[in-house]
N, CA, C and O atoms as CSV, one atom per row, in Angstrom:
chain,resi,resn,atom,element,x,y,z
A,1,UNK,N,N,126.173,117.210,74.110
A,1,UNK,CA,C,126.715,116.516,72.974
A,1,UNK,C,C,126.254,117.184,71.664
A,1,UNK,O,O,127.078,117.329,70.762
A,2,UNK,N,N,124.715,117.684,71.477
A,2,UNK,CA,C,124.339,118.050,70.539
A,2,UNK,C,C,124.912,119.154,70.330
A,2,UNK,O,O,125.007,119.412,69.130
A,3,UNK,N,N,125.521,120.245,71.321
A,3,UNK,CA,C,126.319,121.763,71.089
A,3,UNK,C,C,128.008,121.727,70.265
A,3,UNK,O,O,128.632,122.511,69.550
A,4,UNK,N,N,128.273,120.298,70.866
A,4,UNK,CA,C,129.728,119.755,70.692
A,4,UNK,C,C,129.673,119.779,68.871
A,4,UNK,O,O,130.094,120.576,68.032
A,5,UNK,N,N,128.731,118.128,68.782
A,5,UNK,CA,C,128.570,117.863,67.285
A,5,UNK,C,C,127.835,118.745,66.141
A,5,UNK,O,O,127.926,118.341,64.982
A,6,UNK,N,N,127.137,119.885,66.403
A,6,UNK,CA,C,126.174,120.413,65.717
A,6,UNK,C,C,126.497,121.974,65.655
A,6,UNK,O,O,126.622,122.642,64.629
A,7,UNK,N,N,126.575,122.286,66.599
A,7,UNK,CA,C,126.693,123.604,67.017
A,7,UNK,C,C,127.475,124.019,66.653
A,7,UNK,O,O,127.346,124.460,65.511
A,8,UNK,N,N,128.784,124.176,67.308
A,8,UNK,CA,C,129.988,124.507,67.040
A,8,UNK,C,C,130.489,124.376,65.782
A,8,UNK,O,O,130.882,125.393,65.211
A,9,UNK,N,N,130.560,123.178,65.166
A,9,UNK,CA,C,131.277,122.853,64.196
A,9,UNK,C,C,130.377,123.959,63.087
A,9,UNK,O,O,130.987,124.331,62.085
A,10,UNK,N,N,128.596,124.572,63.356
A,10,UNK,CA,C,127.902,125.389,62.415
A,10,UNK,C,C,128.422,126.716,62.796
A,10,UNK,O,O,128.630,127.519,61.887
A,11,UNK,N,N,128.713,127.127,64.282
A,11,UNK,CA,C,129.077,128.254,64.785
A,11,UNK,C,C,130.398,129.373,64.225
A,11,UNK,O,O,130.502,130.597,64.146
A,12,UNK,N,N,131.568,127.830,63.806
A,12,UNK,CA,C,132.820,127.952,63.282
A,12,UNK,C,C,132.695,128.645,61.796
A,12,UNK,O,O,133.680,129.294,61.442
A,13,UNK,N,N,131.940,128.595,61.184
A,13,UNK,CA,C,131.826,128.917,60.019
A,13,UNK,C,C,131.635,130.504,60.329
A,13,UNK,O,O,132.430,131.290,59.815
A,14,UNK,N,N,130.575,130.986,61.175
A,14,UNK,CA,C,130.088,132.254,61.193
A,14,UNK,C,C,130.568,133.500,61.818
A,14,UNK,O,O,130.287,133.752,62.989
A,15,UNK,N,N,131.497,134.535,60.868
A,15,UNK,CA,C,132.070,135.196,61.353
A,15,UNK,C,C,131.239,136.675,61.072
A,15,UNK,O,O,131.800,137.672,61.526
A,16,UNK,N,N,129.990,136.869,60.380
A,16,UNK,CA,C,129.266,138.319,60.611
A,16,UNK,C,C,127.833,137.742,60.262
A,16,UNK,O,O,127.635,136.733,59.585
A,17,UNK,N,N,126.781,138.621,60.885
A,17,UNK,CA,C,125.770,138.276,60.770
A,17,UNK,C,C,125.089,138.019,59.025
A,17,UNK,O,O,124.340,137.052,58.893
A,18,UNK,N,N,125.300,138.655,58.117
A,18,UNK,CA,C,125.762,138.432,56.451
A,18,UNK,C,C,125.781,136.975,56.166
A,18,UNK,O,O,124.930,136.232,55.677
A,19,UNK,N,N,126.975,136.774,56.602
A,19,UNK,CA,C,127.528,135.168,56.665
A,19,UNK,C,C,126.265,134.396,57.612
A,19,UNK,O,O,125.565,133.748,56.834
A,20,UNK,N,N,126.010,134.333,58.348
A,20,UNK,CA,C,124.860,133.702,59.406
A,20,UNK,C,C,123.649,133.322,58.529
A,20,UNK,O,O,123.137,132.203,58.518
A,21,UNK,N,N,123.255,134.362,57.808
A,21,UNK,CA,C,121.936,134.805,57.206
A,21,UNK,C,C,122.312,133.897,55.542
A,21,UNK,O,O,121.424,133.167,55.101
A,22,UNK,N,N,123.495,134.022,54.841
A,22,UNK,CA,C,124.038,132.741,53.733
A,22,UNK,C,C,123.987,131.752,53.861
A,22,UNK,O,O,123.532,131.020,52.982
A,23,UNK,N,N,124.509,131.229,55.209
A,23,UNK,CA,C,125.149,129.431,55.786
A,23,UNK,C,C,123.679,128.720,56.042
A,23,UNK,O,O,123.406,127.574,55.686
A,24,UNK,N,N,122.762,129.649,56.749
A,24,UNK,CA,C,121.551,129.437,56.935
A,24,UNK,C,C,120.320,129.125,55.527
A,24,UNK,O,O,119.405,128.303,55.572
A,25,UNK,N,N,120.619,129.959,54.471
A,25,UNK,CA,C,119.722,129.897,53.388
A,25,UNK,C,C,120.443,128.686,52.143
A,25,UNK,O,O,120.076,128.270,51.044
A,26,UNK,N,N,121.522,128.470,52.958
A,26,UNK,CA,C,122.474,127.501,52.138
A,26,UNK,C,C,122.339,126.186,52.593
A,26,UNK,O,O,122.475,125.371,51.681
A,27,UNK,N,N,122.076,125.608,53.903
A,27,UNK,CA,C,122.016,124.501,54.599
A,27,UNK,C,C,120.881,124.122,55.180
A,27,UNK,O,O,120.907,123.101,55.867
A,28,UNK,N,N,120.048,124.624,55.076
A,28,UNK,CA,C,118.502,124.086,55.174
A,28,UNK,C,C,117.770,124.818,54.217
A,28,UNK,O,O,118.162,125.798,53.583
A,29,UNK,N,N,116.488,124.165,54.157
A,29,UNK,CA,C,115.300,124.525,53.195
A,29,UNK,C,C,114.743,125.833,53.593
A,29,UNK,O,O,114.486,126.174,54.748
A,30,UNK,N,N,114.582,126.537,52.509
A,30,UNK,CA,C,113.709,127.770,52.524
A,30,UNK,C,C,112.136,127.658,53.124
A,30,UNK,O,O,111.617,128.719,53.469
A,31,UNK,N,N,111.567,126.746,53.223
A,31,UNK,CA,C,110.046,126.124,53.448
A,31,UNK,C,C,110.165,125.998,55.156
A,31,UNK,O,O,109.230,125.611,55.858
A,32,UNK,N,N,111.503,126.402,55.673
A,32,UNK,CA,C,111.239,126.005,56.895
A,32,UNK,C,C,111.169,127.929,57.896
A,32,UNK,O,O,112.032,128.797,58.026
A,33,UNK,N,N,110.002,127.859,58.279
A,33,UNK,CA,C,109.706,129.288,58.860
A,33,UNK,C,C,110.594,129.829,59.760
A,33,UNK,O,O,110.835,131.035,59.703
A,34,UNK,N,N,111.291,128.891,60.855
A,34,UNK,CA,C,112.126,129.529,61.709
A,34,UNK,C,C,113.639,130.013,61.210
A,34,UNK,O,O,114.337,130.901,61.699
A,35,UNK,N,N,113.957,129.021,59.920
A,35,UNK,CA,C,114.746,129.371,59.323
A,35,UNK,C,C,114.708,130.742,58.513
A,35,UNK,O,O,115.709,131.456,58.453
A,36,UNK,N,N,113.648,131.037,57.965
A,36,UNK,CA,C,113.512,132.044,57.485
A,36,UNK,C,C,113.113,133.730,58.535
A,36,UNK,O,O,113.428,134.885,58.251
A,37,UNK,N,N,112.676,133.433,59.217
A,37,UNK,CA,C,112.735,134.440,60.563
A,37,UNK,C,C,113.894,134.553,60.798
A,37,UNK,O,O,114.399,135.676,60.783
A,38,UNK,N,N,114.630,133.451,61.074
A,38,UNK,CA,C,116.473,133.884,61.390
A,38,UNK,C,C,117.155,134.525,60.401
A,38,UNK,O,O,118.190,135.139,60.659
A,39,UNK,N,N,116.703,134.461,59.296
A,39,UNK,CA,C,117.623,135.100,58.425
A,39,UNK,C,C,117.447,136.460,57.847
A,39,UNK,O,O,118.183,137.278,57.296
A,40,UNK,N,N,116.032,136.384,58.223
A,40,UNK,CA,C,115.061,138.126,58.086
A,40,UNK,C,C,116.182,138.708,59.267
A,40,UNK,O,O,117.179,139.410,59.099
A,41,UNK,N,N,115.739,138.260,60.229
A,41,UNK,CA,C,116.664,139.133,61.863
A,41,UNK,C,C,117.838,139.333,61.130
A,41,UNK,O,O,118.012,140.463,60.674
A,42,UNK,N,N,118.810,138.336,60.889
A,42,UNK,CA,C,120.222,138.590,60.669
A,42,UNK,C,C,120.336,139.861,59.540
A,42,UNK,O,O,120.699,141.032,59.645
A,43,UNK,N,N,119.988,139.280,58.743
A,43,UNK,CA,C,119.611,140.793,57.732
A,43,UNK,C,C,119.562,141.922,58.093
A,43,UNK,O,O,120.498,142.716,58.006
A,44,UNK,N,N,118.406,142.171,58.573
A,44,UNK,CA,C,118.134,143.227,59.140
A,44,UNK,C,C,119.010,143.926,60.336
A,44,UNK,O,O,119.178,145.146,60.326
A,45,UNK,N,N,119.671,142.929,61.578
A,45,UNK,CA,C,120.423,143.634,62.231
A,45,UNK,C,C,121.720,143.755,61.580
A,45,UNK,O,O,122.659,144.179,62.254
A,46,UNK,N,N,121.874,143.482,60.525
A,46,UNK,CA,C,123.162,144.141,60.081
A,46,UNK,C,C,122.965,145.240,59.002
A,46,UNK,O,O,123.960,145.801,58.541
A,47,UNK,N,N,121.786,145.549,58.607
A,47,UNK,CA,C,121.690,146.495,58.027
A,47,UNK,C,C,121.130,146.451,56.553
A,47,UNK,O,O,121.072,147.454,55.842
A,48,UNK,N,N,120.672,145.037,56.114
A,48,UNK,CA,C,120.374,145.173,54.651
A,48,UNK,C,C,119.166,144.863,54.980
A,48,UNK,O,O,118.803,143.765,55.401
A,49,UNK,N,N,118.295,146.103,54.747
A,49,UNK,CA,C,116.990,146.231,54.936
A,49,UNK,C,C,116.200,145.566,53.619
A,49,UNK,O,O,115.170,144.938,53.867
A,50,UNK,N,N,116.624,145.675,52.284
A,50,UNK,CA,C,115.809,145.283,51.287
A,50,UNK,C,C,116.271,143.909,51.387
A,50,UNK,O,O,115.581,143.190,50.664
A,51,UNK,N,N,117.273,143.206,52.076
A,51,UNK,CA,C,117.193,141.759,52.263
A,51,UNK,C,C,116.213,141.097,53.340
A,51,UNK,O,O,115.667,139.997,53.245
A,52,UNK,N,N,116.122,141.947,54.306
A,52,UNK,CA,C,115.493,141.577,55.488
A,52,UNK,C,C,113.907,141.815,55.198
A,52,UNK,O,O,112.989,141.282,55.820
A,53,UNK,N,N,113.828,142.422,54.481
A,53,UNK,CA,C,112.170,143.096,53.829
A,53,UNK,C,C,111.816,141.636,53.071
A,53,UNK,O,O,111.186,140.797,53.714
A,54,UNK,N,N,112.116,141.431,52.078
A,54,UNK,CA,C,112.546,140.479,51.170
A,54,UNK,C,C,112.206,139.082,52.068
A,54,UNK,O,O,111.187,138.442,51.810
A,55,UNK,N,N,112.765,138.825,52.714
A,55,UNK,CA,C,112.771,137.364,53.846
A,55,UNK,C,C,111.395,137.376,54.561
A,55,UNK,O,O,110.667,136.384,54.601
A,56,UNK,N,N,111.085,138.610,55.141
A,56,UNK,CA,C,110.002,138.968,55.761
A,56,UNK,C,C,108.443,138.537,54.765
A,56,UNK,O,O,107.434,137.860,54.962
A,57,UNK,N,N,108.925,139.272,53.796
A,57,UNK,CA,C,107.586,139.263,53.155
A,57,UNK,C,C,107.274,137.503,53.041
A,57,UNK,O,O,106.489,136.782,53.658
A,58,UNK,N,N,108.027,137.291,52.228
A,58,UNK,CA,C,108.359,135.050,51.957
A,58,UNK,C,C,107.999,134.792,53.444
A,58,UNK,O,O,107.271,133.804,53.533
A,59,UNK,N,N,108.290,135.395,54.695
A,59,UNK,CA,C,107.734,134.474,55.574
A,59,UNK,C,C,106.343,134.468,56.331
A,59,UNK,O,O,105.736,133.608,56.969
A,60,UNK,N,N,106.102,135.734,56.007
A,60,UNK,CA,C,104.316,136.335,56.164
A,60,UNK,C,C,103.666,135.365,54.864
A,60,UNK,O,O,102.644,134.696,55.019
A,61,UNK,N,N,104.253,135.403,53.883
A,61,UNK,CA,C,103.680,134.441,53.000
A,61,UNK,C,C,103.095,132.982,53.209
A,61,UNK,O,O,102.011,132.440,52.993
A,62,UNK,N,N,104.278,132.615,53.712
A,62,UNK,CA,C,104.444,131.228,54.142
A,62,UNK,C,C,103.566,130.682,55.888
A,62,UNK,O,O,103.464,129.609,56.483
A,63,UNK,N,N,103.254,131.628,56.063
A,63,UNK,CA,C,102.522,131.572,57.776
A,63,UNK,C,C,101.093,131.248,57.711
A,63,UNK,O,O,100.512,131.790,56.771
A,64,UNK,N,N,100.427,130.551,58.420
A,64,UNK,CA,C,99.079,130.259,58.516
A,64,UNK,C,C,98.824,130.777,59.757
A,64,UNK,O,O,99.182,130.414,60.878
A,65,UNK,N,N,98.144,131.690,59.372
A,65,UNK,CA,C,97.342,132.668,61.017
A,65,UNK,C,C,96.733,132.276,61.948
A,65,UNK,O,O,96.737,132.756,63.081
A,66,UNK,N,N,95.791,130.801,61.324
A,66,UNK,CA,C,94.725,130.502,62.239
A,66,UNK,C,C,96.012,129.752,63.165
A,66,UNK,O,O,95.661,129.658,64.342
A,67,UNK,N,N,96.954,129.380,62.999
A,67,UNK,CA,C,97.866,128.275,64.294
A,67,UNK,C,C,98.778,129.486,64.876
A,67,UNK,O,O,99.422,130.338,64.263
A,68,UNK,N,N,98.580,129.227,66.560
A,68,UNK,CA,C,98.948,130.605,67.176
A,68,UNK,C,C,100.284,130.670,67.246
A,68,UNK,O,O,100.727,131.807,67.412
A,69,UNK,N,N,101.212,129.629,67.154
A,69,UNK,CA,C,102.404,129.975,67.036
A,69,UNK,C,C,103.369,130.675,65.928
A,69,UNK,O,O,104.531,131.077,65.982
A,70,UNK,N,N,102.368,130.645,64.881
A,70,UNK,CA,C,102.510,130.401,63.351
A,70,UNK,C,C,102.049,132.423,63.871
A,70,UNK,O,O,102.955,133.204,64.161
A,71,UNK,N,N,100.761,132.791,63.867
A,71,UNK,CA,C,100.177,133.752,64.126
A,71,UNK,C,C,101.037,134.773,64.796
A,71,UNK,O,O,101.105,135.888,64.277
A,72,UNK,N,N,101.783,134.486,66.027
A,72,UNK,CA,C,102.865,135.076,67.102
A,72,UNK,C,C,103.828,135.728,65.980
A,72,UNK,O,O,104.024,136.923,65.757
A,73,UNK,N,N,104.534,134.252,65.144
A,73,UNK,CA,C,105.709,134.903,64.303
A,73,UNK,C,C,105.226,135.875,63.098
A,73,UNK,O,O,105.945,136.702,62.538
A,74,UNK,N,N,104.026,135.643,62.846
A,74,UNK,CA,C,103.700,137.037,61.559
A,74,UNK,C,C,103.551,138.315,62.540
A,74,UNK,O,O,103.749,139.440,62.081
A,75,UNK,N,N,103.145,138.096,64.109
A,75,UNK,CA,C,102.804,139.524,64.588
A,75,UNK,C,C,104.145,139.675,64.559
A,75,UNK,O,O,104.183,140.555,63.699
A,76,UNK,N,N,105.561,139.438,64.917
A,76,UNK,CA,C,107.037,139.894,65.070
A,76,UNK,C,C,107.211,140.545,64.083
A,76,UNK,O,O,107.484,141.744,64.139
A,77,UNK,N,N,107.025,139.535,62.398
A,77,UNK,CA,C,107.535,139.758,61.934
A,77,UNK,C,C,106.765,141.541,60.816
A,77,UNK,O,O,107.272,142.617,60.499
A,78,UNK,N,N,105.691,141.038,60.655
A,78,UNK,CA,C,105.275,142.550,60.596
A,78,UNK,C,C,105.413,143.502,61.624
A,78,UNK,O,O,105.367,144.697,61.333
A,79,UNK,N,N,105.624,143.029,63.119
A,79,UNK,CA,C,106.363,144.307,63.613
A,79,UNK,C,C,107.620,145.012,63.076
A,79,UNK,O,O,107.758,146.129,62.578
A,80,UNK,N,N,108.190,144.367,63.240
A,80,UNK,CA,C,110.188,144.446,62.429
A,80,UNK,C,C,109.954,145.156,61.070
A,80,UNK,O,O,110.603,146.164,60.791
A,81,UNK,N,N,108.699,144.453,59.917
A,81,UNK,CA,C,108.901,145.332,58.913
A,81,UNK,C,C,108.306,146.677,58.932
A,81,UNK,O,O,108.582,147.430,57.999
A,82,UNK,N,N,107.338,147.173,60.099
A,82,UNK,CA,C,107.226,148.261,60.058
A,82,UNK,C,C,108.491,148.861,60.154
A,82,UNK,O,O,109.002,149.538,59.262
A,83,UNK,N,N,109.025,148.591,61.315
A,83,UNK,CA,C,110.374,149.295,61.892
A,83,UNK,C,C,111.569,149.030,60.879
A,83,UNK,O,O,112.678,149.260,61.361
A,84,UNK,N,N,111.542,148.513,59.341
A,84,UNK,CA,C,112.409,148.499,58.928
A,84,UNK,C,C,112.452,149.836,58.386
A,84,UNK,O,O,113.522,150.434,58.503
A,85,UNK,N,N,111.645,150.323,57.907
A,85,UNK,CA,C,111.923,151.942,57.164
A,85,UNK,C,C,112.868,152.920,58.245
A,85,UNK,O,O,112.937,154.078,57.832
A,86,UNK,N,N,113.516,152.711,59.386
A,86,UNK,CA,C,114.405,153.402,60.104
A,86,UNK,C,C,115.327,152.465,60.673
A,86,UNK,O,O,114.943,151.978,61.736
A,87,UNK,N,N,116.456,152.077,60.243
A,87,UNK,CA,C,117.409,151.119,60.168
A,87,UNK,C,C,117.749,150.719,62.088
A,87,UNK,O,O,117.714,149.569,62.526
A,88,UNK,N,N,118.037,151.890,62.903
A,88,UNK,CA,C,118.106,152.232,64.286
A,88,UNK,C,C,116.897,151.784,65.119
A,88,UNK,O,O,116.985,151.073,66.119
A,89,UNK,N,N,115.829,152.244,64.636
A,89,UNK,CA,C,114.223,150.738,65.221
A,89,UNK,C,C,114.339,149.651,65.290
A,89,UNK,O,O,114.080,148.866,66.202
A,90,UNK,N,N,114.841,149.486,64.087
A,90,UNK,CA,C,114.620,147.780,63.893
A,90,UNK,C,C,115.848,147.140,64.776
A,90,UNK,O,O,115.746,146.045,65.330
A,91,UNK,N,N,117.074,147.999,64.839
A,91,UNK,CA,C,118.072,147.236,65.694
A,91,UNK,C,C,117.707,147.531,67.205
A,91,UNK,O,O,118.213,146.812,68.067
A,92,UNK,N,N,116.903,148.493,67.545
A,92,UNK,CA,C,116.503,148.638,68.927
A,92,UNK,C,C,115.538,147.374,69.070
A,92,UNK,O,O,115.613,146.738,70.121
A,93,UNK,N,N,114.512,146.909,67.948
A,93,UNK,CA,C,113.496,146.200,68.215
A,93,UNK,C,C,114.048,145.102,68.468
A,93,UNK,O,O,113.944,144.573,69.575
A,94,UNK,N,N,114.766,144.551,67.417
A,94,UNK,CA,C,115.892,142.851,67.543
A,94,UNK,C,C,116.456,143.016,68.996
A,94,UNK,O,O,116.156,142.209,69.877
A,95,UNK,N,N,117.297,144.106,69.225
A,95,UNK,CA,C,117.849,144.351,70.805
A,95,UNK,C,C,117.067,143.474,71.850
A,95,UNK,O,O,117.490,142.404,72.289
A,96,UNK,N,N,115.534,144.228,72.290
A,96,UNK,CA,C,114.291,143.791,72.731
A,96,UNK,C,C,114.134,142.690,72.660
A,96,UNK,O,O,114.139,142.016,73.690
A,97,UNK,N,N,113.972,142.219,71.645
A,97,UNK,CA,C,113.491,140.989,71.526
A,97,UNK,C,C,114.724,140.066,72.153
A,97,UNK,O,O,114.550,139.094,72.887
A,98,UNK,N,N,116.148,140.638,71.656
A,98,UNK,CA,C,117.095,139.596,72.843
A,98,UNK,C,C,117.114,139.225,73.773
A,98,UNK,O,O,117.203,138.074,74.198
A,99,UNK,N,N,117.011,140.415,74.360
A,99,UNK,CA,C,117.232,140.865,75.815
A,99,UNK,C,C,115.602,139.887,76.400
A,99,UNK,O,O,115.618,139.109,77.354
A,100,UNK,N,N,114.637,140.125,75.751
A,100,UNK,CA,C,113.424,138.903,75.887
A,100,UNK,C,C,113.656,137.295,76.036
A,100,UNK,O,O,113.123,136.500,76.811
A,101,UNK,N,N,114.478,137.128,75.188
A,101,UNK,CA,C,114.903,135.503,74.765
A,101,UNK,C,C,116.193,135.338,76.201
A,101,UNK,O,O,116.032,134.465,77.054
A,102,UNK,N,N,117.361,136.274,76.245
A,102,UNK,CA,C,117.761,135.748,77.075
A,102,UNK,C,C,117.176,135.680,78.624
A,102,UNK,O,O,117.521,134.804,79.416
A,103,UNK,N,N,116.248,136.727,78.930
A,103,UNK,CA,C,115.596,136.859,80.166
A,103,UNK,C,C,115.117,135.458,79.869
A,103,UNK,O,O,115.816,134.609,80.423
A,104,UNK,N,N,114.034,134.936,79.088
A,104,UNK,CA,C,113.277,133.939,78.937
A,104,UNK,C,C,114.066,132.666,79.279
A,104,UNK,O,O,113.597,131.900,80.121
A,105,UNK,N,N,115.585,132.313,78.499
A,105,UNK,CA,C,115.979,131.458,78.639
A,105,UNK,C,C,117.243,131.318,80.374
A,105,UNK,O,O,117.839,130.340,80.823
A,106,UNK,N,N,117.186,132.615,80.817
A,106,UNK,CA,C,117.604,132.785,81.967
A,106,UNK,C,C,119.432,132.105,81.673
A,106,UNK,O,O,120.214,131.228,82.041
A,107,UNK,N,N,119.314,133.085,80.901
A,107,UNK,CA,C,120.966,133.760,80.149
A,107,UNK,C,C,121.904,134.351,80.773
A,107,UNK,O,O,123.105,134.083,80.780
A,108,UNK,N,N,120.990,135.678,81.633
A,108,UNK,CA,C,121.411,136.553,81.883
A,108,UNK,C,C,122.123,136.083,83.384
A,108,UNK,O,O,122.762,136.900,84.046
């Protein structure tokens, strides 16, 4: 029900990752970390590195190290910004990390 009412009707809107990374910084709060990780990724796998840099930094900002989940997403996300200085890393790295999430969520 929640994919029906929520999902979709957010899904419909999103026709490039650009757009994903707008609808997202447009419809929820900036203060919220996962939101802002999603929109670093989207950025970045489409190619606007000084946007995705930009998101990154605000969310290393926003992270408290000592809580390990909190800790996990600054190690990603300073991974990714190393790999942003070569546009082809960082989309191999996001790749990885998919191919992680769907193994994880048993997608595949």
């Amino acid at each position: 029900m929640a994919v029906t009412q929520e999902a979709l009707p957010f899904l419909s809107e999103v026709e490039s990752l650009p757009d994903l990374a707008r609808i997202l910084a447009d419809k929820w709060p900036s203060k919220s970390s996962h939101v802002k990780e999603a929109i670093a990724y989207a950025l970045a796998y489409s190619g606007d590195i000084e946007g995705a840099n930009t998101q990154l930094e605000q969310l290393l900002e926003m992270l408290d190290k000592t809580v390990h989940w909190q800790r996990e997403m600054a190690e990603r996300a300073t991974l990714l910004k190393t790999k942003l200085t070569n546009f082809h890393d960082a989309q191999q790295q996001l790749r990885i990390w998919e191919m992680e999430s769907r193994s994880n969520l048993k997608l595949d």
